[in-house]
N, C-alpha and C positions, 0 to 999 in steps of 0.2 A: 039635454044636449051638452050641458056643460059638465055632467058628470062623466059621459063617454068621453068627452073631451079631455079632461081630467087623467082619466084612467087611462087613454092612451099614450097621454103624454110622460105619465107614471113608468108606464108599460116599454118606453120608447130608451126613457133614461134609466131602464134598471137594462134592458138589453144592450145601451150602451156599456155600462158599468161592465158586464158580466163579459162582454168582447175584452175590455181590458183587463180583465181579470184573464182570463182562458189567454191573449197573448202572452201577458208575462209570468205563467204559471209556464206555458209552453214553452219560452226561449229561455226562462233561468233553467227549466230543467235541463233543456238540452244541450245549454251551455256548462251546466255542473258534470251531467254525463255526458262530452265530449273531455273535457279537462279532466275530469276524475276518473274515467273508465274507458274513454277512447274508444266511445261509442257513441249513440246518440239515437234521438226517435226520427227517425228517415222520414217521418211526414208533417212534423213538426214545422219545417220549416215553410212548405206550402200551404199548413194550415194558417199558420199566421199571416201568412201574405193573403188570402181569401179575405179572415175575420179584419184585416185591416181594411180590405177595400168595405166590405161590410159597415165598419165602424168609419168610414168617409161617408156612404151613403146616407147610413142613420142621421151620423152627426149634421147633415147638409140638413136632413128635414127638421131635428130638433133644432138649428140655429134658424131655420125661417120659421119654424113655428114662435119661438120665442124673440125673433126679429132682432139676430146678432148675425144676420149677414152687413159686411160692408156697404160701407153708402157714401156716398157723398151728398149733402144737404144743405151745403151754405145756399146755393141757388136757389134751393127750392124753399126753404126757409125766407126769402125774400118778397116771395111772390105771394099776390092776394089769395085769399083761399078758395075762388072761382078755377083760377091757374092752379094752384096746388092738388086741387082735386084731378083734374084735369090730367096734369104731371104723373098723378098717383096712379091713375087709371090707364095712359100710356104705357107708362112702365110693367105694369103688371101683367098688360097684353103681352109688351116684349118679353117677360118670363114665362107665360105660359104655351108661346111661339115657341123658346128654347126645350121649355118641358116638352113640349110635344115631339120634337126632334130626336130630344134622350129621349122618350118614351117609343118612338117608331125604331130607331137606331139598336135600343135595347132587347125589344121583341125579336126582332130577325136573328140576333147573337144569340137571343135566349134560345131560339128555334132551332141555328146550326148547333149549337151547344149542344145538343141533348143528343147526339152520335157520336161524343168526346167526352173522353173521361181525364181526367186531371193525373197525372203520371203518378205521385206517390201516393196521394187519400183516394185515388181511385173516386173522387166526386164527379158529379156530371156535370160539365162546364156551364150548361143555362144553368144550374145551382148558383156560381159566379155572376152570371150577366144578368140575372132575373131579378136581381135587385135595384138594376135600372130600373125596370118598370114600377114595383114597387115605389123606388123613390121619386120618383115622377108622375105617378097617381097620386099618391101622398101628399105633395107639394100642389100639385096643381087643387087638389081639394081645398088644401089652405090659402092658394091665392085665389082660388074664387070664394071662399069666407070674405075672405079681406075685402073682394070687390062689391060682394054681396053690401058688407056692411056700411064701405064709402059710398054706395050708390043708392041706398035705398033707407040708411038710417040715418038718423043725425050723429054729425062727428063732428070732433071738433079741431079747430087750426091743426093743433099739436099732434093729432091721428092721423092727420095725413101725412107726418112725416117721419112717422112710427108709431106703425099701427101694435096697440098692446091694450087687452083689455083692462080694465084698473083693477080686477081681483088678481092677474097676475102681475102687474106691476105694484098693487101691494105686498104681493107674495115675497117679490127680488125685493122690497126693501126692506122687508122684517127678515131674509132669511142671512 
């Protein structure tokens, strides 16, 4: 399991890298051929707007996967670790509540989408919205790990208020 895990989180941050590559390969060119030739790639500009909501979505699920969404934790840091769990497990409903909402919300757009085509790439718009779901299966996979793990294995104070398993919090500190 922790090699599929591995690999897609591999998998996760080379497809990030390669959105920002493919962005700024797209807007310098079309900025070099709009000023040098007073032309320009006509789809360019709606491709980059896709691959950026793309590269919002990914990046949401690579920051919860490696637990660099915001937080606020003085309170919780406070409390005995009966409470902290408790907190931990609260919360996690409340995001999987929201995931579920992107995840319903995202389907039906995905669904109208797909009798609409994107004016210049000519893409099918659930191409655009079907990354809600994506990122919303994705994520909710990950917060049920995390509940999996608060709830049924031994963790300690400090996991409940960031949750990281220590081969990847070895990783961030030798990298």
């Amino acid at each position: 399991m922790a090699k599929i895990s591995k690999a897609v989180n591999h998998l996760l941050h080379f497809l990030l890298f390669l959105i920002v590559a493919v962005m700024c390969i797209l807007y310098f060119g079309n900025v070099s051929l709009r000023y040098l030739f007073d032309s320009g790639i006509p789809w360019a500009e709606e491709a980059c707007r896709f691959l950026f909501v793309y590269l919002t979505f990914l990046g949401a699920i690579a920051g919860l996967k490696d637990n660099q969404h915001l937080g606020v934790d003085m309170f919780v840091k406070k409390l005995p670790y009966k409470l902290k769990k408790i907190t931990f497990v609260i919360s996690n409903l409340a995001v999987m509540y929201c995931l579920w909402l992107v995840l319903q919300g995202s389907w039906k757009m995905t669904i109208v989408g797909q009798s609409s085509n994107a004016p210049a790439t000519g893409l099918p718009m659930s191409f655009v919205y079907g990354i809600g779901v994506v990122t919303s299966i994705s994520m909710g996979i990950i917060i049920m790990n995390n509940l999996y793990r608060v709830l049924f294995k031994a963790t300690s104070d400090d996991e409940l208020i960031t949750i990281k398993e220590s081969e990847e919090m070895a990783e961030s500190i030798t990298k």
